[in-house]
N, C-alpha and C positions, 0 to 999 in steps of 0.2 A: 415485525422485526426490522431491525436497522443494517442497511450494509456498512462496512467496514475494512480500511484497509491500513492496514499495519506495516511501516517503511521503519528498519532496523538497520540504519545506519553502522557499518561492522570497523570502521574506524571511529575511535570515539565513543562506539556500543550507544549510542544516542536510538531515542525509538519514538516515532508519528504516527498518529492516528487521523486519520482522514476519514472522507466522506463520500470523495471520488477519485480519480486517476487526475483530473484538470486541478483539483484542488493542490495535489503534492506540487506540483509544477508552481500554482503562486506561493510555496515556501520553498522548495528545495530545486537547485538545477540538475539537468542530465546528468552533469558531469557529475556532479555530488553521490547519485543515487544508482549509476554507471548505464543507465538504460531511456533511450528516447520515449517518449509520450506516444508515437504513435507507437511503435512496438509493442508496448505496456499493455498499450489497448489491444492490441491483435492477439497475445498470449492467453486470454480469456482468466483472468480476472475474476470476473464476475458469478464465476462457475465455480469459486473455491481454490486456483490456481495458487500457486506459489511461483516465485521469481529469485533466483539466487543467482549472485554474480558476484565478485571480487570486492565491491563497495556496498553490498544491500543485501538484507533476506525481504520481499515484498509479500504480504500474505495480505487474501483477502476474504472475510468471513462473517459473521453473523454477530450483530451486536444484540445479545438476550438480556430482557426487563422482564423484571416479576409482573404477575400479572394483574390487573385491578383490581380490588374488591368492594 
């Protein structure tokens, strides 16, 4: 399975799909998204976390593929 993280932009309601926390950063700034990179990182993330603030809902979770046959 694939990690994923989902940046909801709440002005606009615009929504990104990334692939890491460094990655939102080369499309979107701090400011845009109301929350610093290293922050982001410390909030744990990776564990299923959510991030909600004034400019962002930040969620990060599991990207599920069928299986091969």
């Amino acid at each position: 399975m694939t990690k994923i993280i989902h940046v909801q932009l709440l002005e606009g309601r615009k929504n990104y799909y990334f692939g890491s926390i460094p990655a939102i950063y080369s499309v979107l700034s701090s400011e845009q998204i109301g929350i610093k990179q290293s922050s982001l990182e410390r909030v744990g993330l990776s564990k299923g976390g959510t991030v909600l603030n004034k400019k962002a809902i930040i969620k990060a979770g599991t990207l599920i593929r069928s299986s091969k046959k």
